[in-house]
Backbone of each chain as ProteinMPNN parsed JSONL, in Angstrom:
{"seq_chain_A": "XXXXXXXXXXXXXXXXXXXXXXXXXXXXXXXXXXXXXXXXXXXXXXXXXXXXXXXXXXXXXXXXXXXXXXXXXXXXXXXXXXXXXXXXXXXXXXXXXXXXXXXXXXXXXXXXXXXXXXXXXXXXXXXXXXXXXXXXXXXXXXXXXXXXXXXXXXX", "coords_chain_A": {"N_chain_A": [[109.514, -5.364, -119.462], [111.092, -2.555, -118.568], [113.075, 0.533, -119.136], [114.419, 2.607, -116.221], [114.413, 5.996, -116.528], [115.599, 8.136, -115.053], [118.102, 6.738, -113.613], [120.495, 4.392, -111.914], [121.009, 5.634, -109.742], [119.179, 7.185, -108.687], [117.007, 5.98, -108.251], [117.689, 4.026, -106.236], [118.116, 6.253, -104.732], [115.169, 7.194, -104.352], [114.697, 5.683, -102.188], [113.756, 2.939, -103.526], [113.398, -0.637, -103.996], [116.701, -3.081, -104.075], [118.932, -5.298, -105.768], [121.395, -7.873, -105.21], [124.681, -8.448, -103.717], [125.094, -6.317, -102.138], [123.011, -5.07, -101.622], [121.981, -6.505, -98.868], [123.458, -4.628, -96.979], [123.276, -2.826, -94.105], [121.632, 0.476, -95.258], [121.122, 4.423, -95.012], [118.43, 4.879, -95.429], [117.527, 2.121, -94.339], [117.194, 2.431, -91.722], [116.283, 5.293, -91.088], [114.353, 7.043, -88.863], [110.67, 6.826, -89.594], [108.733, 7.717, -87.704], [109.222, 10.603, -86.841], [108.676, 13.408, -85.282], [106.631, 15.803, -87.476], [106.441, 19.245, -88.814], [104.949, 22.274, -89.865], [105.238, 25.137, -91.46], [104.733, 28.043, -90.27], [103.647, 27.627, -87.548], [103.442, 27.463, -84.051], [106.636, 27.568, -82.065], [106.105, 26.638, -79.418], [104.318, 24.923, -78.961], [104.887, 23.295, -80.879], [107.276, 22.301, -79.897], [106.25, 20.919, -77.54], [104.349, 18.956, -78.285], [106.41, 17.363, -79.782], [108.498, 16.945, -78.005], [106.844, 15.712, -76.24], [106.794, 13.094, -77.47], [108.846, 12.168, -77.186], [110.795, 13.27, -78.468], [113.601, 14.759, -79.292], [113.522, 16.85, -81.662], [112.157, 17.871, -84.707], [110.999, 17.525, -87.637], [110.758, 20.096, -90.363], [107.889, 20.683, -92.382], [106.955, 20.822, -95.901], [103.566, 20.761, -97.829], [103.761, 18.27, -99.597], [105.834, 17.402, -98.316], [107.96, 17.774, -98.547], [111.244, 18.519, -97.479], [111.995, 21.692, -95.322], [113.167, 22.404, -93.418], [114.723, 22.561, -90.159], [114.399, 21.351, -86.631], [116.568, 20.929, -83.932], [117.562, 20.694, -80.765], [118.745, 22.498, -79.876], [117.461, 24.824, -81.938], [114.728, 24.115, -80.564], [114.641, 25.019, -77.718], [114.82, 27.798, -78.445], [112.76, 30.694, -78.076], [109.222, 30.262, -77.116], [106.689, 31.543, -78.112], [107.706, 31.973, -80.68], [107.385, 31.982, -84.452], [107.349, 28.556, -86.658], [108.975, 29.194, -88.881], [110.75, 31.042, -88.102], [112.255, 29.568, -86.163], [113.756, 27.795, -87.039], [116.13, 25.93, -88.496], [117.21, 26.59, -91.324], [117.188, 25.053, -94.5], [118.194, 22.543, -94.104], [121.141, 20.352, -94.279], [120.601, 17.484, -96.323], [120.18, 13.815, -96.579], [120.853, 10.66, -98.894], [118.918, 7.616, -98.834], [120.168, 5.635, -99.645], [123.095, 5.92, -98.45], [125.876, 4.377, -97.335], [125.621, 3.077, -93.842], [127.62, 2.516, -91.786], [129.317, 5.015, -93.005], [127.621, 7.101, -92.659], [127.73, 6.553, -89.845], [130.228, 6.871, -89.195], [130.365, 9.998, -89.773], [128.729, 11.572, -88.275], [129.639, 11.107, -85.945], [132.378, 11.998, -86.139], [131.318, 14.695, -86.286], [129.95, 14.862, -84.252], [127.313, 14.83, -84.592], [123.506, 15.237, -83.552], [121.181, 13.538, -85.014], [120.429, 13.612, -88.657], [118.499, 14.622, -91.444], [117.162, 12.086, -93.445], [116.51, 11.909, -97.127], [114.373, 11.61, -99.888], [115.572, 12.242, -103.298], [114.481, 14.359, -104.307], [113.872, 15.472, -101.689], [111.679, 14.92, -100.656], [110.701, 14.102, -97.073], [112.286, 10.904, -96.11], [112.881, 9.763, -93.363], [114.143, 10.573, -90.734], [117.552, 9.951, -89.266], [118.943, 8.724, -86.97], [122.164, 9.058, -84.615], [122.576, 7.588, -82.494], [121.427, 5.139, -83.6], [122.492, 4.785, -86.32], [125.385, 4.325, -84.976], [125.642, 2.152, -83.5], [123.884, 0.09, -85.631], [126.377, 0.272, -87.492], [128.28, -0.95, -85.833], [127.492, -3.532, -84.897], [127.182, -4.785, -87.714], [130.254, -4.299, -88.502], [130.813, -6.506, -86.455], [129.852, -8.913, -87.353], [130.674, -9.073, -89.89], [133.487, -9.105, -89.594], [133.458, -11.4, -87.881], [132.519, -13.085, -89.471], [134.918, -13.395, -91.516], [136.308, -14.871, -90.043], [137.564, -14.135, -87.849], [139.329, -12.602, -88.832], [140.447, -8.983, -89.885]], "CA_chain_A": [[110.731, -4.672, -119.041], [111.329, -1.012, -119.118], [114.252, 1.064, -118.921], [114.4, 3.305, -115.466], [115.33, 6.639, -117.285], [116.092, 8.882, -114.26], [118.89, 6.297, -113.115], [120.136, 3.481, -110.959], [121.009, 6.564, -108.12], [117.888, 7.965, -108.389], [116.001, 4.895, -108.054], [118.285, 4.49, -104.847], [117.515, 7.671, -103.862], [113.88, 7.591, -103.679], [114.541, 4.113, -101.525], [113.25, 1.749, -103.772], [113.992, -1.988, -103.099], [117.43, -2.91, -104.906], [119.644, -6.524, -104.872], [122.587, -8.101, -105.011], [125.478, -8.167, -102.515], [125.721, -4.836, -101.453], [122.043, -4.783, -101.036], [121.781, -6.835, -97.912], [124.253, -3.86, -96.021], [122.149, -1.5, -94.125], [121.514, 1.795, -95.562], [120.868, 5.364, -94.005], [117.031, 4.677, -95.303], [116.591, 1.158, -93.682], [117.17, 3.003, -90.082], [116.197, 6.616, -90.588], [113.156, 6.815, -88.259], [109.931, 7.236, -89.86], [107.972, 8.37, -86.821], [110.087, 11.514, -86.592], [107.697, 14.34, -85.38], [106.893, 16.819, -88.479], [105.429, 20.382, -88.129], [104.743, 23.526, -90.795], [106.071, 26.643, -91.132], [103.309, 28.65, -89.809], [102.643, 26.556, -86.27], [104.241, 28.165, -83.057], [106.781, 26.857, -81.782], [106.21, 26.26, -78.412], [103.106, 23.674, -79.135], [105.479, 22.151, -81.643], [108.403, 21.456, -79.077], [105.772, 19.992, -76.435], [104.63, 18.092, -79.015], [108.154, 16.754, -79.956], [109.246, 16.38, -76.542], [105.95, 14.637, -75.413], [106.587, 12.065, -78.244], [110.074, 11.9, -77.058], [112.062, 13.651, -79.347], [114.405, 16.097, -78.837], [113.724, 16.975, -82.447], [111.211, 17.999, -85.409], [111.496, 18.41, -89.187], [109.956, 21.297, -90.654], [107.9, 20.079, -93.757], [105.489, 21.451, -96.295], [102.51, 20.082, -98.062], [104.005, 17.478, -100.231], [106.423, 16.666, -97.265], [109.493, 18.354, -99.106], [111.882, 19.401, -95.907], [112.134, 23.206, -95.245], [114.247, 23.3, -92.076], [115.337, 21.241, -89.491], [114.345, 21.765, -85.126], [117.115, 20.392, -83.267], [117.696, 20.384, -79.211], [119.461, 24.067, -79.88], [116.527, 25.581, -82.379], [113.574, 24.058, -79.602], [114.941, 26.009, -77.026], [114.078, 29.171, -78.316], [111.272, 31.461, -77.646], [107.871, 29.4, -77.436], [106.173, 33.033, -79.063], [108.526, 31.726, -82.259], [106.78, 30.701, -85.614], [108.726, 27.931, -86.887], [109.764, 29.745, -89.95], [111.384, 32.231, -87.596], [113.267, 29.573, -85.248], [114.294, 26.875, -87.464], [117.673, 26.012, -89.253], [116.744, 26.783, -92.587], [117.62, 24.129, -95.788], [119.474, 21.572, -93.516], [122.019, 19.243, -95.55], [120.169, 15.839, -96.432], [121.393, 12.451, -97.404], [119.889, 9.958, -99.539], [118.751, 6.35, -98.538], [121.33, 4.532, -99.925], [124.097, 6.14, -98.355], [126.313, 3.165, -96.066], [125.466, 3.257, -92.573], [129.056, 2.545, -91.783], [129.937, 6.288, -93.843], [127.046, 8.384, -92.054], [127.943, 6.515, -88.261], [131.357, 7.739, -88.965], [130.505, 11.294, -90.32], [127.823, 11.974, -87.16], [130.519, 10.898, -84.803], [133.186, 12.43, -86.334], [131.094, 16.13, -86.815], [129.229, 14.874, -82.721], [125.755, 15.424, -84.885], [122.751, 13.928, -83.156], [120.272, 13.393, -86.117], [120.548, 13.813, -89.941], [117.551, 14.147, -92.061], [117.232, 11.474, -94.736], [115.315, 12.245, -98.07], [114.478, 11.501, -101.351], [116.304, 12.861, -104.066], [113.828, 15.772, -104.776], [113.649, 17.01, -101.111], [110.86, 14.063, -99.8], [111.602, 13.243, -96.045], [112.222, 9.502, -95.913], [112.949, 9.714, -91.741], [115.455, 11.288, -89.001], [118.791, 9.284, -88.791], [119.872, 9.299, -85.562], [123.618, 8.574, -84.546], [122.753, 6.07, -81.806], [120.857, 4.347, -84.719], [123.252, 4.388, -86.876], [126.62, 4.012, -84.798], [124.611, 0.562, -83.356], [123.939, -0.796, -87.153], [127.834, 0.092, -88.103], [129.152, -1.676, -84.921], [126.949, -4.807, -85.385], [128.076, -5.078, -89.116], [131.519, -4.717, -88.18], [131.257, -7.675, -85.509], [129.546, -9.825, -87.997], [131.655, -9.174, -90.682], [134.198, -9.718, -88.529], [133.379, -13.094, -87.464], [132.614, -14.289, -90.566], [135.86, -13.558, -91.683], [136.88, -16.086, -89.214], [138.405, -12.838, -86.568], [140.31, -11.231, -89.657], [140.209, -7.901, -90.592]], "C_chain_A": [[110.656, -3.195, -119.446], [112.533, -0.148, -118.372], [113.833, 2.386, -117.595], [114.742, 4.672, -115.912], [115.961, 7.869, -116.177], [117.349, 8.055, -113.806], [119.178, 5.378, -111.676], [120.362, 4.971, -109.397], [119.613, 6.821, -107.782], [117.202, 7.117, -108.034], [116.548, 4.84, -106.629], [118.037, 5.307, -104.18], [116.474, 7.441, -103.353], [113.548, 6.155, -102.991], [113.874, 3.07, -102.029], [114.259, 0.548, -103.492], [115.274, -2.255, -104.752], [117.974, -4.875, -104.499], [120.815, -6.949, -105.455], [123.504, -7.913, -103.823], [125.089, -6.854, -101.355], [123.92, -4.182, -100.762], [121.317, -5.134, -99.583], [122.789, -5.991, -96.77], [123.019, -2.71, -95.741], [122.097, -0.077, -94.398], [120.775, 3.11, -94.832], [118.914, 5.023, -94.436], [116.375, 3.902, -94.622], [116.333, 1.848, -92.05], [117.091, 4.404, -89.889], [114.969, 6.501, -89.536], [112.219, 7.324, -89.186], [109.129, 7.99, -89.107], [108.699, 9.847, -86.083], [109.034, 12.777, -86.379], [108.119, 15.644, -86.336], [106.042, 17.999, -88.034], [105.446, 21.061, -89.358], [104.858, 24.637, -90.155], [105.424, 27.666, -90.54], [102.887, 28.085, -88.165], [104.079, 27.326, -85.295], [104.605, 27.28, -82.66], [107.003, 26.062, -80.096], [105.227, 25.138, -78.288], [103.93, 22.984, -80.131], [106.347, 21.43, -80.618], [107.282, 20.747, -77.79], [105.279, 18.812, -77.117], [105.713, 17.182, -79.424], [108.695, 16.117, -78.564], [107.7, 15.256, -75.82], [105.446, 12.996, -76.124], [108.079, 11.562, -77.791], [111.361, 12.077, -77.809], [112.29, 14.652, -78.731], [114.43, 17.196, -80.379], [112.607, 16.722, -83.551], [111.644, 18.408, -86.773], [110.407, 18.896, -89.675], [109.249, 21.101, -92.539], [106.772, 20.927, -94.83], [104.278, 20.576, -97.099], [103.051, 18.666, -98.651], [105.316, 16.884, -99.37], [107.777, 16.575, -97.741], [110.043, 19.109, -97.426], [112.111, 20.757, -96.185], [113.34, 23.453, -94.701], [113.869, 21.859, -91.514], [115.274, 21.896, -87.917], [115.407, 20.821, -84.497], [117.204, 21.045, -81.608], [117.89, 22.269, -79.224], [118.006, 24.746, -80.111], [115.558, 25.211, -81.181], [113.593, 24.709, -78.363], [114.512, 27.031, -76.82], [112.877, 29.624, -77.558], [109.965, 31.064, -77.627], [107.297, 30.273, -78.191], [106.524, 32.718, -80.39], [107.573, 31.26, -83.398], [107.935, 29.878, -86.112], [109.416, 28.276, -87.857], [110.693, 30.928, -89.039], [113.084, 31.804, -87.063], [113.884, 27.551, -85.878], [115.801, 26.688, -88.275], [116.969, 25.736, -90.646], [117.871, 25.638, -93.789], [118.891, 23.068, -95.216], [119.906, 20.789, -94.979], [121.377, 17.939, -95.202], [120.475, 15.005, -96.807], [120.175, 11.746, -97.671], [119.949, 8.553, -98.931], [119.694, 6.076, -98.632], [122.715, 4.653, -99.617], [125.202, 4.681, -97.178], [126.281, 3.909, -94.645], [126.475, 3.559, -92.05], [129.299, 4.504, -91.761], [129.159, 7.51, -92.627], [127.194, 8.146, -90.604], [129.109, 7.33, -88.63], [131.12, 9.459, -88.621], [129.583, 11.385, -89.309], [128.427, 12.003, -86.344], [131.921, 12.082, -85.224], [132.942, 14.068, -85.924], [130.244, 16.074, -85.261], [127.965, 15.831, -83.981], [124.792, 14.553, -84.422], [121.914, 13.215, -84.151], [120.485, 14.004, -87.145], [119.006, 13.447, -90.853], [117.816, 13.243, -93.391], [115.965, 11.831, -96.04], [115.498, 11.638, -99.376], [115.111, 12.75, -102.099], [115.547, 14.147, -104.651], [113.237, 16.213, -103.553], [112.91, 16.099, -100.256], [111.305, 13.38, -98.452], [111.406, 11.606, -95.774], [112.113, 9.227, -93.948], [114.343, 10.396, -91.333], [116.485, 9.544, -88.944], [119.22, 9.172, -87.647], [120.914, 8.375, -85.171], [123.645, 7.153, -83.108], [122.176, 4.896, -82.439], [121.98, 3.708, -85.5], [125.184, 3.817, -86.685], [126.136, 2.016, -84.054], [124.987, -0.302, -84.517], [125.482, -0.833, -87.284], [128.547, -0.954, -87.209], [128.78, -3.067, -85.518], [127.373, -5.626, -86.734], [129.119, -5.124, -89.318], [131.495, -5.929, -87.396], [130.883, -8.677, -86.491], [130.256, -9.883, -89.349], [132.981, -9.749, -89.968], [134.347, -11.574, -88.035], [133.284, -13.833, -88.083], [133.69, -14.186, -91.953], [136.864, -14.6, -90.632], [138.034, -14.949, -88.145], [139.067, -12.023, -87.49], [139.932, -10.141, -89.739], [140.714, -7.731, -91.94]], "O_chain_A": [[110.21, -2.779, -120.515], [112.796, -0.236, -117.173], [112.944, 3.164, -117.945], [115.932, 4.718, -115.6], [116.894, 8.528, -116.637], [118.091, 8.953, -113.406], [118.5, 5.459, -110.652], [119.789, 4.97, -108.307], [119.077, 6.647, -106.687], [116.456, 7.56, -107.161], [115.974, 5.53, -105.786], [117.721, 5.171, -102.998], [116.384, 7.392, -102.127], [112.479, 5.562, -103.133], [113.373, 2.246, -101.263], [115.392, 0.577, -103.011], [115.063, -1.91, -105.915], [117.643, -5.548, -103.524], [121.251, -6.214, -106.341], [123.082, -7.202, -102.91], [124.908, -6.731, -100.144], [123.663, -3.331, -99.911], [120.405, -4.458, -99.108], [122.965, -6.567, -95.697], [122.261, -2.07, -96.47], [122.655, 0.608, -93.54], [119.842, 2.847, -94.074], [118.184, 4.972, -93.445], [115.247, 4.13, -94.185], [115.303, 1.672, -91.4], [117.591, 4.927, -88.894], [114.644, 5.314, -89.54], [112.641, 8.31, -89.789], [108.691, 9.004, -89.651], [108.644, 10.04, -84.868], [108.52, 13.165, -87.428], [109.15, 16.315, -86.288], [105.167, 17.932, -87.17], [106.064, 20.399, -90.191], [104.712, 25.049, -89.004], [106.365, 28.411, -90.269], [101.732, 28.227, -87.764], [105.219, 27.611, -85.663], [103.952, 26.242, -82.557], [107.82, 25.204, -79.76], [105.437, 24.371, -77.349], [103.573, 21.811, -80.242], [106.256, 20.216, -80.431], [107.858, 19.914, -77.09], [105.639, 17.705, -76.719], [105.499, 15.996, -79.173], [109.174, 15.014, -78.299], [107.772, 14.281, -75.073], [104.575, 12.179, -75.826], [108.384, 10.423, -78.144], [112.431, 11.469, -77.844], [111.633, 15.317, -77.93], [115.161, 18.186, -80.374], [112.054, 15.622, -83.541], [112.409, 19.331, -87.053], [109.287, 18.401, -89.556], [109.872, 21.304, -93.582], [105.844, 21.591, -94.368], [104.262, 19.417, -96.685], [102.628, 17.747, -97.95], [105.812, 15.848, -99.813], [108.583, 15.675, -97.507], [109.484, 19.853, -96.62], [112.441, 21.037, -97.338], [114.25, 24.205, -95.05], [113.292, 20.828, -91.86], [115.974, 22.894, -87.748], [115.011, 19.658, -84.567], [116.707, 22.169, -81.534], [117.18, 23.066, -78.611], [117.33, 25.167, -79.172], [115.465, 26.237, -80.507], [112.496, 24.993, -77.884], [113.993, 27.476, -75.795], [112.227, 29.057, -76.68], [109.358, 31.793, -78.411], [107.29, 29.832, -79.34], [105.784, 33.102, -81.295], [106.998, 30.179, -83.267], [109.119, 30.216, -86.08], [110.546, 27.791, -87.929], [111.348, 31.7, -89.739], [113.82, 32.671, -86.593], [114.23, 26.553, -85.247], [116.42, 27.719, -88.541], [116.284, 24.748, -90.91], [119.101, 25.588, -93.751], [120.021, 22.861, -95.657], [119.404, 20.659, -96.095], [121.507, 17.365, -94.12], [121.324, 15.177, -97.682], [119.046, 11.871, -97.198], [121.05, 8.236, -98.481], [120.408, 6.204, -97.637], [123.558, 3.921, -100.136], [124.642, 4.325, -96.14], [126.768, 5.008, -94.379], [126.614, 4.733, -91.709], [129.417, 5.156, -90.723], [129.723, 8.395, -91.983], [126.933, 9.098, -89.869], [129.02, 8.533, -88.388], [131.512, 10.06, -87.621], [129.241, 10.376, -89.925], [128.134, 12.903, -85.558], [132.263, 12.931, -84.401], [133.838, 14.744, -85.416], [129.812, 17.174, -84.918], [127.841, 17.046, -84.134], [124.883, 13.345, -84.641], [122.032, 11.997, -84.022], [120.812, 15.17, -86.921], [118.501, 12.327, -90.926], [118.579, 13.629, -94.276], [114.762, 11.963, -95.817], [116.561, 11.24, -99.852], [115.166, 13.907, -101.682], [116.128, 14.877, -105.455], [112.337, 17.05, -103.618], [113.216, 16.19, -99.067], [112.041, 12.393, -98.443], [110.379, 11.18, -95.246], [111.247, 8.51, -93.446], [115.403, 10.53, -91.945], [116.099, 8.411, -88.657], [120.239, 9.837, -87.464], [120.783, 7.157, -85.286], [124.412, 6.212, -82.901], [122.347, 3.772, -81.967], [122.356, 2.537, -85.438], [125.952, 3.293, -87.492], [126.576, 0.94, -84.459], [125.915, -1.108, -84.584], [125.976, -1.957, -87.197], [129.326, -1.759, -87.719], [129.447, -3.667, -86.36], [127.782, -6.785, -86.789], [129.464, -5.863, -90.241], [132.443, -6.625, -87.761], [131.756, -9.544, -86.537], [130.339, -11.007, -89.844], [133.252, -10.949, -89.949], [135.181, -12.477, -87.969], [133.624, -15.004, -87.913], [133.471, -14.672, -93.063], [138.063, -14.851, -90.749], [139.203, -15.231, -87.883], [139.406, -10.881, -87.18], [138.704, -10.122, -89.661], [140.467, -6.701, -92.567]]}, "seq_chain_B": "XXXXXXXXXXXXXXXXXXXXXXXXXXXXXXXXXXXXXXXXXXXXXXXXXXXXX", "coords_chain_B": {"N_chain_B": [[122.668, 44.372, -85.902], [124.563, 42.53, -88.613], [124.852, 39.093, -89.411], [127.932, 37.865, -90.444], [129.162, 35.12, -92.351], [132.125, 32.893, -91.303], [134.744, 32.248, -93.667], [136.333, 29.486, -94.07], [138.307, 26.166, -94.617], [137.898, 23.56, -96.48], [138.663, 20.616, -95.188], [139.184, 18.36, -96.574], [139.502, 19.009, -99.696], [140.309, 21.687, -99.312], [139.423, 23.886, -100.427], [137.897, 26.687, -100.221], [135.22, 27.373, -98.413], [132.241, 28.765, -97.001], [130.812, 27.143, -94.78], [130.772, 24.274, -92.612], [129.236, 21.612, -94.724], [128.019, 19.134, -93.758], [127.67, 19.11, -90.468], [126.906, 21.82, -90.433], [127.966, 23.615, -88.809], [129.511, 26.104, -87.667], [131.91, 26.215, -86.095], [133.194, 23.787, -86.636], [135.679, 21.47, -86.581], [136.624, 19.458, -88.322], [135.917, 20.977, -91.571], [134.137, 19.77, -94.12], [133.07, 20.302, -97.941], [130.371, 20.448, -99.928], [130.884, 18.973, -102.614], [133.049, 17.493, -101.952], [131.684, 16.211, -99.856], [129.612, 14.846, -100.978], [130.848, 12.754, -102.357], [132.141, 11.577, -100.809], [130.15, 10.352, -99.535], [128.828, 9.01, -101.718], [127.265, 10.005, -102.868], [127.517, 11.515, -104.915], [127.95, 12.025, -108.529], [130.184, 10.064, -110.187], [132.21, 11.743, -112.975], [131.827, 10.029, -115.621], [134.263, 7.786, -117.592], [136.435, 8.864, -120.181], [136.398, 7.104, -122.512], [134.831, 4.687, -122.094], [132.754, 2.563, -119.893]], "CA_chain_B": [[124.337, 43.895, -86.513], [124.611, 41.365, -89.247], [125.841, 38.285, -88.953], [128.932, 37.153, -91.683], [129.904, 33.46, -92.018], [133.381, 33.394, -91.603], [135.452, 31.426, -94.612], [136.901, 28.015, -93.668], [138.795, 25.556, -95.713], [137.326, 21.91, -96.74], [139.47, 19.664, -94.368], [139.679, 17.524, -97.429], [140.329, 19.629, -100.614], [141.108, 22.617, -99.01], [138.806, 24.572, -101.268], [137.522, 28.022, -99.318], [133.464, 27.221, -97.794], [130.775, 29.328, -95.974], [130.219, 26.554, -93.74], [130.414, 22.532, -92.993], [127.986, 20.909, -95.848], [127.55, 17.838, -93.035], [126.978, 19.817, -89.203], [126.551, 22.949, -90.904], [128.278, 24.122, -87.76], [130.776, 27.789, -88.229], [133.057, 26.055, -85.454], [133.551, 22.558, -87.15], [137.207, 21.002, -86.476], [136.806, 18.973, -89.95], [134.804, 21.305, -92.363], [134.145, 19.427, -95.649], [132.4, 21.181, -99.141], [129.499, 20.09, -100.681], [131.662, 18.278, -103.425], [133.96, 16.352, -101.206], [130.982, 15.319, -99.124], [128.941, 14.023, -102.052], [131.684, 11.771, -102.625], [132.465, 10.425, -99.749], [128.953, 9.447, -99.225], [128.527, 8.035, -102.896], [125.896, 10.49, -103.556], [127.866, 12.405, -105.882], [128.121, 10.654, -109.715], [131.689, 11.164, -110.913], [132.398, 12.063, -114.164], [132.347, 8.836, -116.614], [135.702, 7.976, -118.504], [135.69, 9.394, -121.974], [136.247, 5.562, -123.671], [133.477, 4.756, -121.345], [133.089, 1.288, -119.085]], "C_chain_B": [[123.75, 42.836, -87.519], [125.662, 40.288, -89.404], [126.841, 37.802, -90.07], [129.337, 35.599, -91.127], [131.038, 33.691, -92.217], [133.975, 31.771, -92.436], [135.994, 30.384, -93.884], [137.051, 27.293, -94.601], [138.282, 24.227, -95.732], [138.65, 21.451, -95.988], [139.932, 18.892, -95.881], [140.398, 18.006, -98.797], [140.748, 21.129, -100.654], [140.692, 24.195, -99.683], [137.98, 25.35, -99.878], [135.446, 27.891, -99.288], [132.714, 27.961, -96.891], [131.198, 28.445, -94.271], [130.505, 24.942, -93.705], [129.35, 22.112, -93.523], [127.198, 19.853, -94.661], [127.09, 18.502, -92.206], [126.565, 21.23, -89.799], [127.199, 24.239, -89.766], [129.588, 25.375, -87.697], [131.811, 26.943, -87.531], [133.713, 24.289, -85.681], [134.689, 22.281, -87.171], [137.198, 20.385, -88.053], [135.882, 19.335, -91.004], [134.608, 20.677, -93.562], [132.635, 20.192, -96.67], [131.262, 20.039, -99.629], [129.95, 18.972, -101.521], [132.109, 17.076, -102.758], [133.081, 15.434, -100.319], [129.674, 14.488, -99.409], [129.583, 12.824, -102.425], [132.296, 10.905, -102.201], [131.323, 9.497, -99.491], [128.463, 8.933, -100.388], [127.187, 9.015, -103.153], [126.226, 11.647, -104.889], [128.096, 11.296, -107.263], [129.137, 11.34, -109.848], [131.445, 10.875, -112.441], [132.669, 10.37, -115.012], [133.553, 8.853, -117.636], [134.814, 7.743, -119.664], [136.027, 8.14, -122.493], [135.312, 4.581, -123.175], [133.593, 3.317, -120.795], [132.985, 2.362, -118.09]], "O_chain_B": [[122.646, 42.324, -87.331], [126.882, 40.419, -89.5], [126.178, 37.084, -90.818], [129.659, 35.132, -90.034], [131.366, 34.502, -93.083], [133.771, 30.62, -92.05], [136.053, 30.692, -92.693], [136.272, 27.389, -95.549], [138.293, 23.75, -94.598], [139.696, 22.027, -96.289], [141.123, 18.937, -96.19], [141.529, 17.629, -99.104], [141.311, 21.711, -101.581], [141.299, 25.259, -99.562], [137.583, 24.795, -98.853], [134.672, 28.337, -100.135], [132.676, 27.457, -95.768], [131.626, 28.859, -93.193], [130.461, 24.348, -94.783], [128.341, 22.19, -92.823], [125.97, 19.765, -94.642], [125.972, 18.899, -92.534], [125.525, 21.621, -89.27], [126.973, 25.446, -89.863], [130.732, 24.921, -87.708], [132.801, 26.787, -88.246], [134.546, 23.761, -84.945], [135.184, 22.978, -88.056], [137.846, 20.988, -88.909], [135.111, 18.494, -91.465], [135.182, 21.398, -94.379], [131.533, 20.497, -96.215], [131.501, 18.832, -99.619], [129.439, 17.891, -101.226], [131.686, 15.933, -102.927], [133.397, 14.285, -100.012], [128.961, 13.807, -98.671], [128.903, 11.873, -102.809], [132.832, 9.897, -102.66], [131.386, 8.285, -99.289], [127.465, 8.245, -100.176], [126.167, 8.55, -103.661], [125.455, 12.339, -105.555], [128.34, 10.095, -107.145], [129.307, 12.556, -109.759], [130.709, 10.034, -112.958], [133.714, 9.736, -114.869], [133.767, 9.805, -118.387], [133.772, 7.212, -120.05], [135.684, 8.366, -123.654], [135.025, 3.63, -123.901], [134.588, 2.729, -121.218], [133.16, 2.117, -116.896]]}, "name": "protein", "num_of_chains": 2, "seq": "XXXXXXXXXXXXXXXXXXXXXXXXXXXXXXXXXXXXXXXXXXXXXXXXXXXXXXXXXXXXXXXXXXXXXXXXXXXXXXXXXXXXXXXXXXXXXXXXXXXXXXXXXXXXXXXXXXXXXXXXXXXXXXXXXXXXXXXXXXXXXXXXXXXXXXXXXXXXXXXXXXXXXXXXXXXXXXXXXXXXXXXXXXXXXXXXXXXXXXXXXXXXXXXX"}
């Protein structure tokens, strides 16, 4: 046995496996995407967005060696100027959420704020995967119907 | 020209922000702070009571 000394969040954070109740609810880590196309700051971005778009995203996170997030390419930033480096035409230090946040919390807050994708990360910056709101408003519904039902129709 | 973020209030505690912490978006209908949106999403630790439990 040994004592975790960074904490049960942190352990959460960097998505390790956890249990009890609350552990079988899905979290923004089980459904961020992993296959989320990544690029560096330095790479133009007009070979990044054909890239991106010829994988089928509308969307690239901007990473550096150790795969700490920089920035964040969404539908808007890929647009730009193909000529662009991506340090030029990226959204610089997007807001990230950690694994363990409830699916439920981040469908709401994507719907609520109409965001298409949210990067997920570890707690020092590491991208775990791309969230995306038809991902996660999906999981919340589903978990509402089955909760739901096995409350016998109550709410 | 340079561009200024213009001030906006946390929807929730009303406390004066740059920007929405979540879309990051200047024209956000519900802007919430850093703080308030650590806490909604459980990623913020609150403060432990001082007789502790």
């Amino acid at each position: 046995m040994f004592d975790y000394e960074d904490g049960k969040l942190d352990w959460l954070a960097a998505g390790l496996p956890s249990e009890g109740t609350n552990a079988q609810r899905p979290r923004a880590g089980d459904l961020a995407r992993t296959d989320v196309p990544t690029c560096r700051l330095d790479e133009r971005l007009g070979d990044v967005r054909d890239r991106a778009r010829g994988a089928g995203w509308d969307a690239c996170v901007v990473l550096n060696e150790e795969r700490v997030v920089f920035g964040l390419l969404r539908s808007k930033e890929l647009e730009a100027s193909p000529d662009l480096r991506i340090e030029e035409a990226m959204r610089p230090g997007p807001s990230t959420f950690r694994p363990f946040v409830s699916i439920e919390e981040m469908a709401a807050f994507m719907m609520e704020h109409d965001l298409d994708s949210s990067p997920i990360t570890t707690s020092d910056g590491r991208l775990v995967g791309l969230l995306r709101r038809e991902d996660a408003a999906k999981a919340a519904l589903e978990l509402h119907e089955r909760e739901h039902h096995s409350n016998g129709g109550q709410t | 020209m340079i561009e200024h973020d213009v001030a906006v209030a946390c929807a929730t505690c009303e406390s004066s922000i740059d920007r929405c912490e979540f879309c990051e978006e200047p024209g956000c209908r519900v802007p919430i702070c850093y703080q308030c949106l650590g806490e909604a999403l459980g990623q913020a630790m609150t403060h432990p009571h001082l007789h502790g439990g």
